[in-house]
C-alpha positions in Angstrom: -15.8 16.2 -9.6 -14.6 16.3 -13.1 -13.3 14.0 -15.3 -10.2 14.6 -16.9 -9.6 11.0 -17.8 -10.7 7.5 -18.1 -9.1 4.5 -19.7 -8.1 0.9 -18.9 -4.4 0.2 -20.0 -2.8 -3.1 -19.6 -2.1 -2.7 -16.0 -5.1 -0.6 -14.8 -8.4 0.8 -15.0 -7.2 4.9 -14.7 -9.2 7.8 -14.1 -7.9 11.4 -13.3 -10.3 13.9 -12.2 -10.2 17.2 -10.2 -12.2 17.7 -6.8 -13.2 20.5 -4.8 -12.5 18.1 -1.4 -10.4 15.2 -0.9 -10.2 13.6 2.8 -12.4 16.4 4.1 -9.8 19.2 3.4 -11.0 21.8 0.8 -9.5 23.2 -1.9 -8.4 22.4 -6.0 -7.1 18.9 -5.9 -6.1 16.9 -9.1 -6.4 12.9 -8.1 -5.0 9.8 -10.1 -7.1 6.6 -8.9 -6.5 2.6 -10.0 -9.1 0.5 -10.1 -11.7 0.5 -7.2 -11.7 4.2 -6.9 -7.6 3.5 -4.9 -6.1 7.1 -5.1 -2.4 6.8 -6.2 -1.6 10.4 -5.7 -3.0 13.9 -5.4 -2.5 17.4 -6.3 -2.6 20.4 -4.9 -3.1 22.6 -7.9 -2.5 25.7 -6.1 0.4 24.7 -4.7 2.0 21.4 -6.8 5.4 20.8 -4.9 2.7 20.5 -1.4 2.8 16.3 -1.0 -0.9 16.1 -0.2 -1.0 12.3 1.0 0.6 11.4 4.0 2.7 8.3 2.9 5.2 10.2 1.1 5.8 12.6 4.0 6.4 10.1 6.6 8.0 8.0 4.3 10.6 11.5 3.7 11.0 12.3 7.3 11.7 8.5 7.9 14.8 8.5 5.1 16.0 11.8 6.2 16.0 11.4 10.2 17.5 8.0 9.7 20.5 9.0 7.0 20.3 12.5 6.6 23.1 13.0 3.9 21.3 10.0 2.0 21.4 10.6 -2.1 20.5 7.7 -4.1 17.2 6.1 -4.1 15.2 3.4 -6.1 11.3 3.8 -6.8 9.0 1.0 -8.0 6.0 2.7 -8.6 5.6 6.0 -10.0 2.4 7.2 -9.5 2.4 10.7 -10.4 5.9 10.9 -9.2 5.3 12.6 -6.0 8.3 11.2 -4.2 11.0 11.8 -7.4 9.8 15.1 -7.9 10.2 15.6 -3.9 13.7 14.6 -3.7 14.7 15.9 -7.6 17.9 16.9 -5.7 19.1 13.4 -5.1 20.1 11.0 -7.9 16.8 8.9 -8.2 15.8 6.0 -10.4 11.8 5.6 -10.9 10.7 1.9 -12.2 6.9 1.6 -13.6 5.6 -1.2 -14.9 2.4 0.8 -16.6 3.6 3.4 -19.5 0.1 4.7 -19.4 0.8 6.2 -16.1 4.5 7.3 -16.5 2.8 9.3 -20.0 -0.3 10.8 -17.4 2.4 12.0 -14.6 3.7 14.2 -17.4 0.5 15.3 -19.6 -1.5 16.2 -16.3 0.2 16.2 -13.5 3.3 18.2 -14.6 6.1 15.5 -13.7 9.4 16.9 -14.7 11.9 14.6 -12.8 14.4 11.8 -13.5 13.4 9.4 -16.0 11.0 7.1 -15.4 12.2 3.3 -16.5 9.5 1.3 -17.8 9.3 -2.3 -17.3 8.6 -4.8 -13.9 9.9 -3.2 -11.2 11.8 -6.2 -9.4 13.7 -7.0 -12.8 15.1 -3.4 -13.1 16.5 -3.2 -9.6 18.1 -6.5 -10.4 20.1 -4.9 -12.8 21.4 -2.6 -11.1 24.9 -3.2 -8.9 25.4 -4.2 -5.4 25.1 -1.9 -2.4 24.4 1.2 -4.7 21.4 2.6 -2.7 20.8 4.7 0.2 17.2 3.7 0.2 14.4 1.6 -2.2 10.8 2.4 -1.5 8.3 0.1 -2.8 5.0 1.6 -3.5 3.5 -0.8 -6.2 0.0 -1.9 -6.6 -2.3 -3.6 -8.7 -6.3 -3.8 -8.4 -5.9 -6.7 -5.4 -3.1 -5.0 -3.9 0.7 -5.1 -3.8 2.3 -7.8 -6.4 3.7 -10.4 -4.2 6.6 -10.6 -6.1 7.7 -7.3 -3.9 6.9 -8.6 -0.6 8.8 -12.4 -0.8 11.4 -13.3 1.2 13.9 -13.8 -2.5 13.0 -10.0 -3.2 14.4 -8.8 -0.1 17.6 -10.9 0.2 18.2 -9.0 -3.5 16.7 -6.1 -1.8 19.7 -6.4 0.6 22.3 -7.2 -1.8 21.1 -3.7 -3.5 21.6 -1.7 -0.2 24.7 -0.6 1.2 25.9 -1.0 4.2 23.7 1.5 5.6 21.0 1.7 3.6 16.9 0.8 4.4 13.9 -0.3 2.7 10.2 1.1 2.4 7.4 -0.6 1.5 3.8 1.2 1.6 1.0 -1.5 1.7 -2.4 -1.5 2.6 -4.3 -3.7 5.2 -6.9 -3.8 7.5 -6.5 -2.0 10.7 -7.1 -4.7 13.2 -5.2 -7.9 12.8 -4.2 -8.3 9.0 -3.2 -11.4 7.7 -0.9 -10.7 5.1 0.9 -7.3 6.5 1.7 -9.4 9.4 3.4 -12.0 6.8 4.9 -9.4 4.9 5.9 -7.6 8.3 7.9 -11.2 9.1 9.4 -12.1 6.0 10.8 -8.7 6.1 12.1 -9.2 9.6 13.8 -12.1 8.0 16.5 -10.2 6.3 16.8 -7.1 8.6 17.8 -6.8 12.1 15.4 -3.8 12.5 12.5 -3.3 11.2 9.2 -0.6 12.3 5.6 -0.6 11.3 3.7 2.7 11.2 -0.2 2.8 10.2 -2.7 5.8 9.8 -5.2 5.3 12.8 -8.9 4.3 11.5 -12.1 4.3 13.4 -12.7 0.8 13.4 -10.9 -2.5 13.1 -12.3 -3.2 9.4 -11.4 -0.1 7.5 -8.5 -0.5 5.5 -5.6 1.4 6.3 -1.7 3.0 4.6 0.8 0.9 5.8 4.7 1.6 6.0 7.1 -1.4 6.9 10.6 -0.1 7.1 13.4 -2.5 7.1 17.5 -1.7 8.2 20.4 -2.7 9.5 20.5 -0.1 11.9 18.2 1.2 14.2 15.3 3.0 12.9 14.8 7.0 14.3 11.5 8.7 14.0 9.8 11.9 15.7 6.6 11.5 15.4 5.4 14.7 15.0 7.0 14.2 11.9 5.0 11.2 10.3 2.2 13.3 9.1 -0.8 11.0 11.5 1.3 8.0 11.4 1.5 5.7 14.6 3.9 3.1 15.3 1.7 -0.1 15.0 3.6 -3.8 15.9 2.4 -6.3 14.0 2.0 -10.0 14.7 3.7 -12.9 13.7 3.0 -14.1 10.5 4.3 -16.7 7.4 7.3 -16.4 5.5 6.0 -15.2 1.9 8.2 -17.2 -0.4 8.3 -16.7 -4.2 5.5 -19.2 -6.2 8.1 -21.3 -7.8 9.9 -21.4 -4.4 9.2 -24.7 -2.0 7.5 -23.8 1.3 9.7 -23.4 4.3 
């Protein structure tokens, strides 16, 4: 491994390094991690445009099998802009809280795509007008997880309000691969707001590993082939507690 990069900013601890292996495949792979060595994204450096982690591919095939002329899309969480540069054909609007890591998509990872709007995620998209998007993926995270302010019951009524009338939401969280807690609570409170909503999980070894999650939220019901989903398996999880927002009384 070698060290490219190493820094705490005001959201993070960062490193970037390159490796010989990631996740037992072999090869030249450039790697941004957070803090406690959490890989945000991965590059193939001899062949960029590959997506190397399987999130963002399922997460594609899901948008496209489910609303296959689909054009505008809201990020929070850029990463190093794996999903943006993916769909550069569509009109996309990237929201990251961290400039540090907006500045290290570009210097070494390449990222040439749409803007990249710096600032707290939920406050952007609650600029923007009603039913403009096709789709907004969450794929925020912070050294204990992802913020709660993403995952409340308040976010995804404005969530909603942001869709149109076909639109869909993504969320890719992590959890435990037996019965978690808090993916089950975030799981309900998104069921809550949508009529149909799907769980898909990478499968682990044991019940204790931690584990991608993707929580997909619609009006409509939600397609998949899951040859598609890069490893994914549909996972149902159980009912949880509606997440409310901290100044919010409990329901």
């Amino acid at each position: 491994m070698r060290v490219l990069y190493r820094n705490k900013s005001e959201q993070h601890e960062l490193t970037v390094y390159d490796t010989q292996k990631l996740y037992g495949e072999k090869g030249r792979f450039r790697v941004l991690e957070f803090s406690n060595a959490a890989v945000q994204g991965a590059m193939d450096l001899d062949d960029p445009t590959r997506m190397v982690l399987e999130y963002p591919r399922a997460m594609v095939h899901l948008m496209e099998q489910n609303d296959p002329e689909f054009d505008k899309v809201f990020v929070v969480g850029h990463g190093i802009g794996t999903l943006p540069t993916h769909l550069s054909d569509r009109q996309v609007k990237v929201a990251e809280l961290d400039e540090e890591v907006a500045k290290l998509s570009r210097t070494l990872f390449g990222y040439k795509g749409s803007p990249v709007l710096i600032g707290d995620g939920r406050e952007l998209l609650g600029q923007e007008p009603a039913g403009t998007y096709d789709y907004i993926i969450v794929d925020a995270f912070t050294a204990t997880g992802t913020p709660e302010q993403f995952i409340t019951s308040d976010f995804f009524v404005m969530v909603k309000d942001k869709l149109d009338s076909g639109g869909a939401v993504l969320l890719n969280v992590f959890g435990r691969a037996g019965n978690d807690r808090l993916v089950n609570a975030i799981y309900t409170t998104l069921q809550e707001q949508f009529a149909y909503t799907r769980a898909f999980a990478l499968p682990t070894d044991t019940t204790d590993e931690v584990q991608n999650r993707i929580l997909m939220g619609s009006h409509h019901p939600i397609e998949f082939q899951i040859r598609d989903m890069a490893g994914f398996v549909e996972q149902e999880p159980e009912e949880g507690y509606i997440i409310v927002d901290p100044d919010c009384p409990e329901q």
